[in-house]
C-alpha positions as CSV (number, residue, x, y, z in Angstrom):
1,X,0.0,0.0,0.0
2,X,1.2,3.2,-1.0
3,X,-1.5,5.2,-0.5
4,X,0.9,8.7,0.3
5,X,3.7,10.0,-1.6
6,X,5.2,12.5,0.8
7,X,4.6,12.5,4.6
8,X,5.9,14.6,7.1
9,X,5.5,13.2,11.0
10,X,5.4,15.6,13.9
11,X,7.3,14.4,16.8
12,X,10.1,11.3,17.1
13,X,8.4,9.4,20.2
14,X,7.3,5.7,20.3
15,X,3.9,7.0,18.1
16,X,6.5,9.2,15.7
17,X,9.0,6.4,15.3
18,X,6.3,4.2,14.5
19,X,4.6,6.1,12.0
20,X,7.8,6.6,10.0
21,X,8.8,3.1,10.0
22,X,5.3,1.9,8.5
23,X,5.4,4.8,5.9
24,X,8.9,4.3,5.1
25,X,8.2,0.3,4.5
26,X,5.1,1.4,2.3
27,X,7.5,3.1,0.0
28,X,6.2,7.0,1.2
29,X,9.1,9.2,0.9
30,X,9.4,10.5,5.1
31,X,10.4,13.5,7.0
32,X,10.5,13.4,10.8
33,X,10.5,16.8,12.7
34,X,11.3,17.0,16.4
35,X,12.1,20.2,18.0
36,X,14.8,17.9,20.3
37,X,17.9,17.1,20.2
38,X,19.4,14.6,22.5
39,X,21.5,11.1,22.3
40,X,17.7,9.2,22.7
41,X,16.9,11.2,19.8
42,X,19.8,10.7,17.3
43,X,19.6,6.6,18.6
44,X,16.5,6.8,16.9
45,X,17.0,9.3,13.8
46,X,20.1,6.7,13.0
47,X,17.9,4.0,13.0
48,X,15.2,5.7,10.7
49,X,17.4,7.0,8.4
50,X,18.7,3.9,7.4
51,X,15.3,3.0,6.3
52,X,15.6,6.1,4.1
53,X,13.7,8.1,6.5
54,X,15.0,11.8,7.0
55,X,14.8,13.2,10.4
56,X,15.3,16.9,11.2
57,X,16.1,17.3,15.2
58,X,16.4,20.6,16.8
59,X,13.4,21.9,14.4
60,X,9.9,22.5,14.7
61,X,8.9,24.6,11.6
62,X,7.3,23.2,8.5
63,X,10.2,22.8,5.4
64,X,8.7,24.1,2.3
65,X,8.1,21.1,0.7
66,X,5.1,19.8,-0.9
67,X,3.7,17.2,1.7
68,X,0.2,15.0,1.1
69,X,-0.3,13.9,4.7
70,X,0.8,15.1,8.2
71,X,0.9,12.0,11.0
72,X,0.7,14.6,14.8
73,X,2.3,12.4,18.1
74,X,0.1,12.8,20.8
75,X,2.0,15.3,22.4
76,X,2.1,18.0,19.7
77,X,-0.9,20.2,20.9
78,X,-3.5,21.3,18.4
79,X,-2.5,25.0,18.8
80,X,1.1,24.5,18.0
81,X,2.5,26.4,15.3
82,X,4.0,23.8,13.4
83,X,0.3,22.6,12.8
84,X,-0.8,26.0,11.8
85,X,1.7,25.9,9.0
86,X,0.6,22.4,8.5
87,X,-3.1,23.6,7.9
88,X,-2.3,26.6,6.2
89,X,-0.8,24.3,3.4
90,X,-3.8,22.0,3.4
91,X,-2.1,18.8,4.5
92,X,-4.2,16.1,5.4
93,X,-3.7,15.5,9.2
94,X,-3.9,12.6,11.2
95,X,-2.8,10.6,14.6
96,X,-0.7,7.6,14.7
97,X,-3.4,5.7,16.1
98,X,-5.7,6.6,13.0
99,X,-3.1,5.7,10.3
100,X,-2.6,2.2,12.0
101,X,-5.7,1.5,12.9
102,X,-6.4,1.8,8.8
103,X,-4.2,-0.5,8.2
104,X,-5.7,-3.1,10.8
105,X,-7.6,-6.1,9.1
106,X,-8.7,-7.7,12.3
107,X,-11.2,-5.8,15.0
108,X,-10.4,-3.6,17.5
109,X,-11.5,-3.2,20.8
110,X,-10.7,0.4,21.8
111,X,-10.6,1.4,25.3
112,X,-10.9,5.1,26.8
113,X,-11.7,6.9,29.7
114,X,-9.7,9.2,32.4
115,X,-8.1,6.9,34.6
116,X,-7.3,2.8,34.5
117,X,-7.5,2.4,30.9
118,X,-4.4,0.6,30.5
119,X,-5.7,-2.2,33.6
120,X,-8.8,-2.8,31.3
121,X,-6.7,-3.0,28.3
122,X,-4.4,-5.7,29.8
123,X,-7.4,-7.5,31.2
124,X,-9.7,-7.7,28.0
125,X,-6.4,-9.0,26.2
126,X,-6.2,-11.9,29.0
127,X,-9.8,-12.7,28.8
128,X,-9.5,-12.9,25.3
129,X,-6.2,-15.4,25.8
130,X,-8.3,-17.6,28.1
131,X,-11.0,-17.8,25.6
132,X,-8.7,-19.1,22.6
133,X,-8.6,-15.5,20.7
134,X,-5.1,-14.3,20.1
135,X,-5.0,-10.7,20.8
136,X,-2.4,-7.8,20.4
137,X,-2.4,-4.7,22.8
138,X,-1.1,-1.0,22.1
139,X,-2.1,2.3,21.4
140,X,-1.9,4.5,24.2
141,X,-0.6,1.7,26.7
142,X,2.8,-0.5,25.4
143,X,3.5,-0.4,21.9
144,X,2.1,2.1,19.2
145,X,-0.4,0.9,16.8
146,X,1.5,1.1,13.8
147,X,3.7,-1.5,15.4
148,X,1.6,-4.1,16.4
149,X,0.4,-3.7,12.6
150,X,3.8,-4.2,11.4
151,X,4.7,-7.0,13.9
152,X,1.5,-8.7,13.1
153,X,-2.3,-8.5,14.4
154,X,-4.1,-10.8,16.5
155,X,-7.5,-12.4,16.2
156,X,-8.6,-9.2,18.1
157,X,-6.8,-5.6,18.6
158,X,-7.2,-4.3,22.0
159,X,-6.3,-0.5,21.7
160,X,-6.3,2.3,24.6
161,X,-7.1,5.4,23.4
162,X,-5.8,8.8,25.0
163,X,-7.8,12.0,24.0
164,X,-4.9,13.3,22.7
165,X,-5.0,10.7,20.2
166,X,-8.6,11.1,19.3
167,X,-8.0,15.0,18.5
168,X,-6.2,13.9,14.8
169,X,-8.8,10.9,13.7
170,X,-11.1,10.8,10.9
171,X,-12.3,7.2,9.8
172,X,-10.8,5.2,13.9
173,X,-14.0,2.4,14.3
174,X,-13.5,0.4,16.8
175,X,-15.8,-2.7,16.9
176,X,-16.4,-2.6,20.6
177,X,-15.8,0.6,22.3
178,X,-15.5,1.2,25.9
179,X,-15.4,4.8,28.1
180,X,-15.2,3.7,31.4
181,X,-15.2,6.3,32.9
182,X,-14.8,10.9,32.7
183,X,-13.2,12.6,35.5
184,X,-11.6,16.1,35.4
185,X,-8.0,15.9,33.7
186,X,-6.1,17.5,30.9
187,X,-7.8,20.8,31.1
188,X,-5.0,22.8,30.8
189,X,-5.1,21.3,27.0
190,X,-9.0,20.4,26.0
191,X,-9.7,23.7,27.9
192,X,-13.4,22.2,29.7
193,X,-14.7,19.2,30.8
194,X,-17.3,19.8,28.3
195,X,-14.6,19.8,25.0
196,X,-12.9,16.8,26.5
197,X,-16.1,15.0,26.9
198,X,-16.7,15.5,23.1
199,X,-13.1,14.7,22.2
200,X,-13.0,11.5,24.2
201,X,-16.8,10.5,22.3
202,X,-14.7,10.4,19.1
203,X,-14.1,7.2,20.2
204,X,-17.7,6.0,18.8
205,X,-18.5,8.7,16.0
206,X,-17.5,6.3,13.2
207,X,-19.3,3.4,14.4
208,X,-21.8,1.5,12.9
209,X,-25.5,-0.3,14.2
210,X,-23.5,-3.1,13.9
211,X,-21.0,-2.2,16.6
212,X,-20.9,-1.9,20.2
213,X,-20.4,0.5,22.6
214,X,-19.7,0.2,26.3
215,X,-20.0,3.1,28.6
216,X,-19.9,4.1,32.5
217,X,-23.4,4.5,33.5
218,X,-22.1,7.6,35.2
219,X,-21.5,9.1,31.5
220,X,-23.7,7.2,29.5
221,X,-25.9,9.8,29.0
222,X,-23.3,12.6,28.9
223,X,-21.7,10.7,26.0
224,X,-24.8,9.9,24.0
225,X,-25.8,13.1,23.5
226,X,-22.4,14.4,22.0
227,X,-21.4,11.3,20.3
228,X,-23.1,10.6,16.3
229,X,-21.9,6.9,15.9
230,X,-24.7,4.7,15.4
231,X,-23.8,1.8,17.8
232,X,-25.6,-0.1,19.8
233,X,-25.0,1.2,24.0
234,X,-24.4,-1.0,26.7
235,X,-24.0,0.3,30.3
236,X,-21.9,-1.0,32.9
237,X,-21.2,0.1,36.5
238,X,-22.0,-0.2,40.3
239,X,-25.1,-2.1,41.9
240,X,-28.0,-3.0,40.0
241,X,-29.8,-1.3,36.9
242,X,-27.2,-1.5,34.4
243,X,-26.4,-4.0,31.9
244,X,-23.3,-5.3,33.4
245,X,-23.0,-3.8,37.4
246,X,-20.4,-4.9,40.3
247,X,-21.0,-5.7,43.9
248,X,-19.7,-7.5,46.8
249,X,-17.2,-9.4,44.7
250,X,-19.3,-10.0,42.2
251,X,-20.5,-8.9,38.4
252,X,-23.9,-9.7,37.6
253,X,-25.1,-9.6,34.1
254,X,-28.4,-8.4,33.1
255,X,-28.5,-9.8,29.5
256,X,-26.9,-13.3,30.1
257,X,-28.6,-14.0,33.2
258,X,-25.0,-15.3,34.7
259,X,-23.1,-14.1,37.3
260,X,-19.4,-13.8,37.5
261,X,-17.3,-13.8,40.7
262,X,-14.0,-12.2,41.1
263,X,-13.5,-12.6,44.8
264,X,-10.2,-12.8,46.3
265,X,-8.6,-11.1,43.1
266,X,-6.9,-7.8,42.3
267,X,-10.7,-7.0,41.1
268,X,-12.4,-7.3,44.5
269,X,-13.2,-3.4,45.4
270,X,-15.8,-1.0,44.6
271,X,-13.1,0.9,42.4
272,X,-11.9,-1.9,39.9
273,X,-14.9,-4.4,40.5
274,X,-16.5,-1.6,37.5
275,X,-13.4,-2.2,35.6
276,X,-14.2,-6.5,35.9
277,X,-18.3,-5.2,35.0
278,X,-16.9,-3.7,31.9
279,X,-14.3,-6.3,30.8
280,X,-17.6,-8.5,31.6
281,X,-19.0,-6.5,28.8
282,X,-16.7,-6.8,26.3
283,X,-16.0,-10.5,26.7
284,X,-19.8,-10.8,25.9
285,X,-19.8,-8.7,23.0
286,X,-16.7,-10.5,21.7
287,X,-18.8,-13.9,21.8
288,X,-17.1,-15.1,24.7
289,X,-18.8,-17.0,27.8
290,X,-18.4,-14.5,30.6
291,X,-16.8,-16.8,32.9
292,X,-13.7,-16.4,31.2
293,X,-13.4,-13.6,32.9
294,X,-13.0,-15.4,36.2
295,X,-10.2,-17.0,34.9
296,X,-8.4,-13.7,33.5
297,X,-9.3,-12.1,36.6
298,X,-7.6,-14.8,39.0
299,X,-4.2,-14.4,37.2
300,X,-4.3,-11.1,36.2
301,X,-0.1,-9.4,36.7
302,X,-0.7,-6.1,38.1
303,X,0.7,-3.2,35.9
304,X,4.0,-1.2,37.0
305,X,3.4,1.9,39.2
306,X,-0.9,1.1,39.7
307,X,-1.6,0.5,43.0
308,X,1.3,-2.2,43.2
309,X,2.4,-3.5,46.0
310,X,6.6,-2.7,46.5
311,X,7.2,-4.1,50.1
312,X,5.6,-4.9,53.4
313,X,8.0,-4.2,56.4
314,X,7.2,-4.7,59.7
315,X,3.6,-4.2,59.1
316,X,4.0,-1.3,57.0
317,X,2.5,-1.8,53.4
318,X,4.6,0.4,50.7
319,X,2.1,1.3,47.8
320,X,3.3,2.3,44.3
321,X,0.5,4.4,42.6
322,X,2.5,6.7,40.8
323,X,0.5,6.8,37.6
324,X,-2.3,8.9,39.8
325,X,-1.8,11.8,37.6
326,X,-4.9,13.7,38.8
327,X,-7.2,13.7,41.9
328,X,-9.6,11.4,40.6
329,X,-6.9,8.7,40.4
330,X,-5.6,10.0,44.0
331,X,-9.5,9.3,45.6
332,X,-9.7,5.9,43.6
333,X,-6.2,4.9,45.3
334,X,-6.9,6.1,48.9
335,X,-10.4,4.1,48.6
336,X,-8.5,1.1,47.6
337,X,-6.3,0.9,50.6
338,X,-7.1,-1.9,53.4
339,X,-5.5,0.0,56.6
340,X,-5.2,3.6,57.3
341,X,-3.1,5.6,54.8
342,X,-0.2,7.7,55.2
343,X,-0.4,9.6,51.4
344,X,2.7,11.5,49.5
345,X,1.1,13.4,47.0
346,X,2.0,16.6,44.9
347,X,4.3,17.0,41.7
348,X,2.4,19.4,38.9
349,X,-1.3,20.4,39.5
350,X,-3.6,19.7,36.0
351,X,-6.6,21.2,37.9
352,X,-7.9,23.7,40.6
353,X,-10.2,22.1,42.4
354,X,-8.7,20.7,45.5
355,X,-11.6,21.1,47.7
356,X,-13.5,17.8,47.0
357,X,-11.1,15.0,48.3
358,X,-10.6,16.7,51.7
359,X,-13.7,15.0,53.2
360,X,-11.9,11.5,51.9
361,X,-8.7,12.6,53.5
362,X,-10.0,13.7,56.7
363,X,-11.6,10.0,56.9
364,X,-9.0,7.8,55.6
365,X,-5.7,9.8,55.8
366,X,-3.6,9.9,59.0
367,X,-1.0,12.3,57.4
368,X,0.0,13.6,54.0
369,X,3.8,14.0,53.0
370,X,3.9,16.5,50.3
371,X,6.3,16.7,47.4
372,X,6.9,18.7,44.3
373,X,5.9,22.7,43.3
374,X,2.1,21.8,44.5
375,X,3.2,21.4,47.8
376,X,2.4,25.0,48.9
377,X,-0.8,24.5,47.5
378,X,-2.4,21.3,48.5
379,X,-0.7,22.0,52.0
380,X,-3.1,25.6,52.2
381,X,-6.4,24.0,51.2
382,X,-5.8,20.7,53.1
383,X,-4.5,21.5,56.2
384,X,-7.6,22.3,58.1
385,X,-8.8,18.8,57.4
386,X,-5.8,16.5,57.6
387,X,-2.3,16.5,58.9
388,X,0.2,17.5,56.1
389,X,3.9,18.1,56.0
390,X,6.0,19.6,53.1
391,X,8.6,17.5,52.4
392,X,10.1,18.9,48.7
393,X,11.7,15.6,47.6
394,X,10.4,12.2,47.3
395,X,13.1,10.3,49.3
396,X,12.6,12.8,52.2
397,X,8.8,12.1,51.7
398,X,8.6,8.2,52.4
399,X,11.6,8.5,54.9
400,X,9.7,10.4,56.9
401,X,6.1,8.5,56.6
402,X,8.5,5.4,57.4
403,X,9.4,6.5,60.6
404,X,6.0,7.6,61.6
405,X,4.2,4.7,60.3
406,X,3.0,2.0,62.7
407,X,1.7,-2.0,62.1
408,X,-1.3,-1.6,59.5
409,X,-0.1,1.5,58.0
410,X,-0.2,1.9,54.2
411,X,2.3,4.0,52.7
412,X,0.8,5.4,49.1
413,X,2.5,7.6,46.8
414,X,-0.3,8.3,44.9
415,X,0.7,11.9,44.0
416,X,-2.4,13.6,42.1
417,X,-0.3,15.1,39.8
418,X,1.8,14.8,36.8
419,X,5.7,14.2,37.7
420,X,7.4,16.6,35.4
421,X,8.6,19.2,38.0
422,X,11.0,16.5,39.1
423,X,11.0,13.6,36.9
424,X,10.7,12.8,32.9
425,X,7.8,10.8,33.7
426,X,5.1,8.8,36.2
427,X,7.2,5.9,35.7
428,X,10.9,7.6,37.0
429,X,8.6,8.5,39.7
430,X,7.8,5.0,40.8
431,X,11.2,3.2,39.8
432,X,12.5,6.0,42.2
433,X,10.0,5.1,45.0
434,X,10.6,1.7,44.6
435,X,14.5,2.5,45.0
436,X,13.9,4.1,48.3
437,X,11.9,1.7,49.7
438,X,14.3,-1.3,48.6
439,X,16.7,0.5,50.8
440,X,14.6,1.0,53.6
441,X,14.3,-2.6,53.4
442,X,17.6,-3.3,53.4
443,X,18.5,-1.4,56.3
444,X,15.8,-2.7,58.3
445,X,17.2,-6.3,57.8
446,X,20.6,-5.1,58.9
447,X,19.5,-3.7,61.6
448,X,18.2,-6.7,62.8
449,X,20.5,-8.9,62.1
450,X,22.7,-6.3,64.1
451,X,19.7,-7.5,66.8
């Protein structure tokens, strides 16, 4: 397929080294543009140019060349003006995630939402694996869609979708479609709740009667009225009056008259027992008995830096949630924690209203260790409900909740924010969290051994 003669890609990240690879192997003559320019970069530009591929680093305006398409990484934003030289030229625009997905032959499952798309993602994939499907994952979570097209589809493509992905796409149908759920985030970029609410809808707009999608019952109707795809809806949720609704351990289904437990799993909590109720969904619309999903469920590997147990010493759980990037993700993890919690939170703010988690807090958190340039700020609106203490740094954080916790504490980094004040990314954060609490470890065996 050669369907582009000329194609310039905006940004060299996983999505933009992706899309030139695919392009370049269809025979489209490639420039890659990346206002960069470090040794990650260059690894990459090498190994792109020897496809033929030319990469520009260090440069982030348009070369006047005559260009057919434009392929945007999720992280150019749609105000940027290398795009407004882009559309001023009349190049056709789209994401990485449309340009693979248009070269998929097998269905896709595509899976977005605020917070714990990338758990659903995993566990749809699994449940598909125990029910004999092969299936590929990527898109916004592991690789980029372009590669698992060049690498070779499964049965079934299970794709997360960021709404930064779903600002570029034009034709993206996914055969099942799932939001699970909307919760403030990215504002500083969508601008309202109400644009990103229609931007994260785009998920359904191409689909057809034939199709199925799969939404919160929290949003359904939110979504439904912004969204023009012509799918069939299925609702999914807490308690009872849904289509597919989790409680006490268990998912009951309305349509199949079946019940599906996932007691003493990862699952078992009023937070992710709606993620099991919509993976319930999808293995149904998929043609798959539901009680696969016991089976995923049961073995399910939880994912790096999501509520992931590091270390338990001396009674003191150590809990990795470094991927809470925003509030929402910051209540789900305090809910989810058995004893009382001792939080570290803070990093970059992506929203201004603090004021609704303080009641949680108040309840559920002894003390909050503060870290990062929202510090100041989280400390001023939650200090008259909940102990806090500004630490700056990380390390000084858990050190600190260490030698105040007691037997039964829980101590959560689940920060609220994005990282980048500090770190390149949620995951340095929780590699580096992890590192500190290996070495608290450590030292508490030598000191007992000292014993």
């Amino acid at each position: 397929m050669n369907e582009y003669q000329k194609a310039v890609v905006l940004g060299l990240g996983i999505s933009g080294f992706a899309a030139a690879k695919l392009l370049a192997g269809e025979g489209t003559e490639v420039t890659v543009l990346d206002g960069g320019d470090n040794e990650g970069l260059r690894d990459k530009a090498s190994a792109l140019e020897v496809l033929g591929v030319k990469v520009m680093l260090g440069r982030d305006d348009l070369p006047e060349e005559c260009f057919d398409l434009c392929v945007v990484s999720p992280g150019i934003k749609c105000d940027a003006p290398i795009l407004r030289q882009v559309t001023a030229a009349g190049i056709e625009v789209l994401s990485e995630l449309e340009l693979g997905s248009s070269r998929c032959v097998n269905p896709i499952i595509g899976i977005t939402g605020t917070n714990g798309k990338s758990t659903l993602t995993r566990l749809c994939a699994d449940l598909l694996r125990c029910g004999g499907f092969s299936a590929k994952e990527g898109g916004n979570y592991g690789k980029a869609l372009c590669d698992v097209v060049m690498e070779g589809e499964g049965d079934w493509n299970v794709v997360e979708v960021s709404s930064f992905q779903l600002e570029h796409v034009k034709n993206f149908r996914p055969s099942v479609g799932v939001l699970l759920n909307i919760q403030p985030d990215h504002i500083d970029r969508h601008g309202s709740m109400e644009e990103y609410m229609k931007i994260k809808s785009r998920l359904f707009s191409m689909m057809q009667s034939s199709d199925t999608g799969l939404a919160n019952a929290g949003c359904l109707k939110d979504v439904m009225k912004v969204s023009v795809g012509s799918n069939k809806w299925v609702s999914f949720g807490q308690g009872g009056g849904v289509d597919y609704g989790y409680a006490d351990g268990v998912v009951f289904c309305a349509n199949e008259n079946e019940a599906v437990s996932v007691k003493g799993s990862y699952f078992e909590n009023d937070i992710l027992g709606i993620t099991a109720a919509a993976a319930t969904g999808v293995a149904a619309k998929c043609g798959l008995d539901v009680k696969v999903v016991e089976k995923a469920v049961r073995e399910f590997k939880v994912l790096p830096h999501r509520m992931m147990l590091v270390r338990e010493i001396d009674g003191v759980q150590f809990v990795d949630d470094s991927k809470a990037t925003n509030l929402a993700a910051l209540d789900a993890g305090v809910k989810m924690c058995d004893g009382p919690v001792r939080l570290i939170a803070g990093g970059q703010l992506k929203e201004k209203n603090l004021e609704w988690v303080k009641e949680l807090l108040a309840k559920n958190v002894k003390k909050v260790y503060l870290i990062g340039e929202a510090a100041p700020q989280m400390r001023d609106n939650w200090q008259d409900s909940v102990d806090c203490c500004d630490c700056g740094e990380l390390e000084r954080a858990v050190n600190t909740a260490w030698s105040e916790a007691g037997k039964g504490d829980v101590v959560l980094l689940s920060p609220g924010c994005a990282s980048f004040d500090q770190f390149r990314n949620f995951e340095e954060r929780g590699n580096k969290f992890i590192e500190i609490v290996e070495d608290i470890c450590i030292d508490d065996r030598s000191n007992k051994n000292k014993e």
